[in-house]
N, C-alpha and C positions, 0 to 999 in steps of 0.2 A: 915215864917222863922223869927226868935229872930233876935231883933236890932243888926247890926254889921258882921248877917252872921255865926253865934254859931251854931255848930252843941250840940245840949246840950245834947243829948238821942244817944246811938250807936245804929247802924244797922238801920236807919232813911233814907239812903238816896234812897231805894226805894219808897220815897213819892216825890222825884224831880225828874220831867222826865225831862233831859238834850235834849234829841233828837231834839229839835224844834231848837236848837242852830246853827245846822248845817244847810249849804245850799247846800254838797253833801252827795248822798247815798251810801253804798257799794252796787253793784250787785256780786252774787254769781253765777257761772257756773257751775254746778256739774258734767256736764260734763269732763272737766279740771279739777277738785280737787280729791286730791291724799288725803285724810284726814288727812294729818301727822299734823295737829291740830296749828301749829302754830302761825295764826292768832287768833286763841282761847284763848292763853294763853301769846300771846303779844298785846293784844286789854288793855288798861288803863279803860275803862267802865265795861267791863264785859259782854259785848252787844252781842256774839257771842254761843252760845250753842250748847253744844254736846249730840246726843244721840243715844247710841250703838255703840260708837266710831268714830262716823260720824261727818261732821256738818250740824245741823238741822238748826237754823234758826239764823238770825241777829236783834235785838231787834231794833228798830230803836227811840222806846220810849226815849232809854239810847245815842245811838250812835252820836255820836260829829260831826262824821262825820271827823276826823283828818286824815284819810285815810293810817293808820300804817298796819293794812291790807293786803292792796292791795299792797302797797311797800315792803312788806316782805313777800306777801306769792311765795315760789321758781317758782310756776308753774302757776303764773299769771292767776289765779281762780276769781279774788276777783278783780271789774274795779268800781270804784268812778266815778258816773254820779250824775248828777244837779237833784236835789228835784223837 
């Protein structure tokens, strides 16, 4: 990374994996998840993907681990445990 923290080039920050930052994980129950997708699209990382409508997986490369998640998903799918 350039002195001072520059991001100089867009679409770059897939070469910083943030995930190591965090010291909790999300766990996902797919049991309890209703897909209405809204930890997908309230996650700040991007760390959450959909596929077919679903959610497939939690990046954990990216994930901070901030746990917005698990606090906002309705149907309490999504429980933050220790790395």
């Amino acid at each position: 990374m350039p002195e001072g923290g520059l991001i100089v080039e867009a679409g770059n920050s897939i070469e910083f994996k943030t995930g190591a930052w965090a010291s909790v994980k999300p766990v996902h129950d797919k049991n309890k998840c209703v897909n209405c997708l809204k930890c997908h699209f309230i996650c700040p990382e991007g760390a959450i993907s959909v596929k077919d409508g679903k959610i497939d997986k939690f990046d954990l490369d990216f994930c901070k681990g901030c746990g917005v998640c698990a606090e906002e998903c309705p149907v309490k799918a999504i429980k933050m445990v220790k790395k």
